[in-house]
TORKE-393569 format. One line per 10 residues: number of its first residue (from 1); their letters; for each residue x, y, z of C-alpha. Coordinates in nm, 2 decimals, always signed. Layout:
N
NUM> A> X/Y/Z  ... .
***
This chain:
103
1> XXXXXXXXXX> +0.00/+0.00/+0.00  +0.12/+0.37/-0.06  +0.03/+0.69/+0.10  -0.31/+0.82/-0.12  -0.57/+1.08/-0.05  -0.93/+0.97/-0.20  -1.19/+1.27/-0.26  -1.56/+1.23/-0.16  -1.70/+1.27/-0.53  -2.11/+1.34/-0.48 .
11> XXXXXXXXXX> -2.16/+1.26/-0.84  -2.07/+0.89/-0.83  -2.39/+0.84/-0.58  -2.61/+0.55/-0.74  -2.92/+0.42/-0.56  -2.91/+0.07/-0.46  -3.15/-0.20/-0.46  -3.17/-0.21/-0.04  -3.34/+0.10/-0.07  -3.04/+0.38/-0.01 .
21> XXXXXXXXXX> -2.83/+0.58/-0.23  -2.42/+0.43/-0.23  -2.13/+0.66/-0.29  -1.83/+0.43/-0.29  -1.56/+0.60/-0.10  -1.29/+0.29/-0.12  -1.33/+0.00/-0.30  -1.03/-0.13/-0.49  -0.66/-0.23/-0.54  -0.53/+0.01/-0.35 .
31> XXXXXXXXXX> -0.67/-0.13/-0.05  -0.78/-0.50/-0.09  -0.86/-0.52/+0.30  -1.12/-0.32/+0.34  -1.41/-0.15/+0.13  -1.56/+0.19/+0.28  -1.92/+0.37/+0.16  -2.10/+0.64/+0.21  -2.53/+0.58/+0.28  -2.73/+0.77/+0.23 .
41> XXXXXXXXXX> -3.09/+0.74/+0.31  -3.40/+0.95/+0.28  -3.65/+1.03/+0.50  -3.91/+0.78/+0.62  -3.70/+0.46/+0.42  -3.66/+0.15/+0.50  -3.38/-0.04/+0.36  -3.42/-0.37/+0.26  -3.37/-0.66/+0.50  -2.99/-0.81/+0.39 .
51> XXXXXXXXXX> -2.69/-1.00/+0.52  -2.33/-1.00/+0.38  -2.10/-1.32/+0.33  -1.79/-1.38/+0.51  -1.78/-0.91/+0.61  -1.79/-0.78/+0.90  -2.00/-0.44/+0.82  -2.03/-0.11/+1.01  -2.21/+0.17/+1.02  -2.10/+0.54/+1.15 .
61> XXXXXXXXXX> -2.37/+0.71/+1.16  -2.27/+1.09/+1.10  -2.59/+1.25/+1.01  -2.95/+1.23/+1.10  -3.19/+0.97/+1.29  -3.25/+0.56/+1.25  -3.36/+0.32/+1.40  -3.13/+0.01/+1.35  -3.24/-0.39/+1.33  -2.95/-0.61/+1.34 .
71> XXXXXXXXXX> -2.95/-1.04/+1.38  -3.21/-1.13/+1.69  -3.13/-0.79/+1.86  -3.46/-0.54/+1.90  -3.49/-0.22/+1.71  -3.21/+0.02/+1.86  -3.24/+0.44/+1.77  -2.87/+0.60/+1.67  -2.76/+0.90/+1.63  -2.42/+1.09/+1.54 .
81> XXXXXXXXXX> -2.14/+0.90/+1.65  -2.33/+0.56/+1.72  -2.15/+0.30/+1.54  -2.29/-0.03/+1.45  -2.08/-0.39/+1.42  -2.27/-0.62/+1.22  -2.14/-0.96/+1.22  -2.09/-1.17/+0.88  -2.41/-1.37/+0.79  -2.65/-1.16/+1.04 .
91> XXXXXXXXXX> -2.94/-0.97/+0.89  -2.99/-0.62/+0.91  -3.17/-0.32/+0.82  -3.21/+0.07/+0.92  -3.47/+0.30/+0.89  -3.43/+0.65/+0.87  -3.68/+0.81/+1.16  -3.59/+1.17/+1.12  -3.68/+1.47/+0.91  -3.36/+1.49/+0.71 .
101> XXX> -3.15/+1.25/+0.56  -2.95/+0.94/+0.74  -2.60/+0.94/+0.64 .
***
């Protein structure tokens, strides 16, 4: 790996089939071990229950409101600065409970 500084580019947001717009921040050769994205997701959404193979994912939440279901666990609210571990294999979903967007 060498030393790199990646931009946030707005315009390469797509909408994904879960149900919240995906702006890949770091996905590639230049750092094989890990895969970072920005989420965004509008007001009153629910994304799509899903699970990811053999990942550990997690969320920082650094905008808005949601309310957060994960595996077994019961629906949990976060806020700025909550993070989330979500285990390989366990289902999950988030729903954006506030008046602006969940990012």
């Amino acid at each position: 790996m060498r030393p790199l500084v990646l931009r946030h580019d707005p315009a390469r947001e797509y909408f994904f089939r879960e149900g919240c717009f995906i702006t890949e921040l770091s996905n590639g050769e230049h750092d094989p071990a890990v895969s970072m994205a920005r989420a965004r997701v509008e007001p009153g959404r629910t994304t799509a229950w899903h699970a990811l193979r053999g990942t550990v994912e997690r969320y920082l939440v650094l905008e808005g409101r949601g309310s957060v279901e994960i595996g077994d666990l019961p629906p949990s609210p976060v806020g700025p600065g909550d993070v989330v571990l979500i285990p390989p294999e366990c289902r999950q979903r988030i729903t954006n409970i506030g008046q602006g967007d969940l990012i």
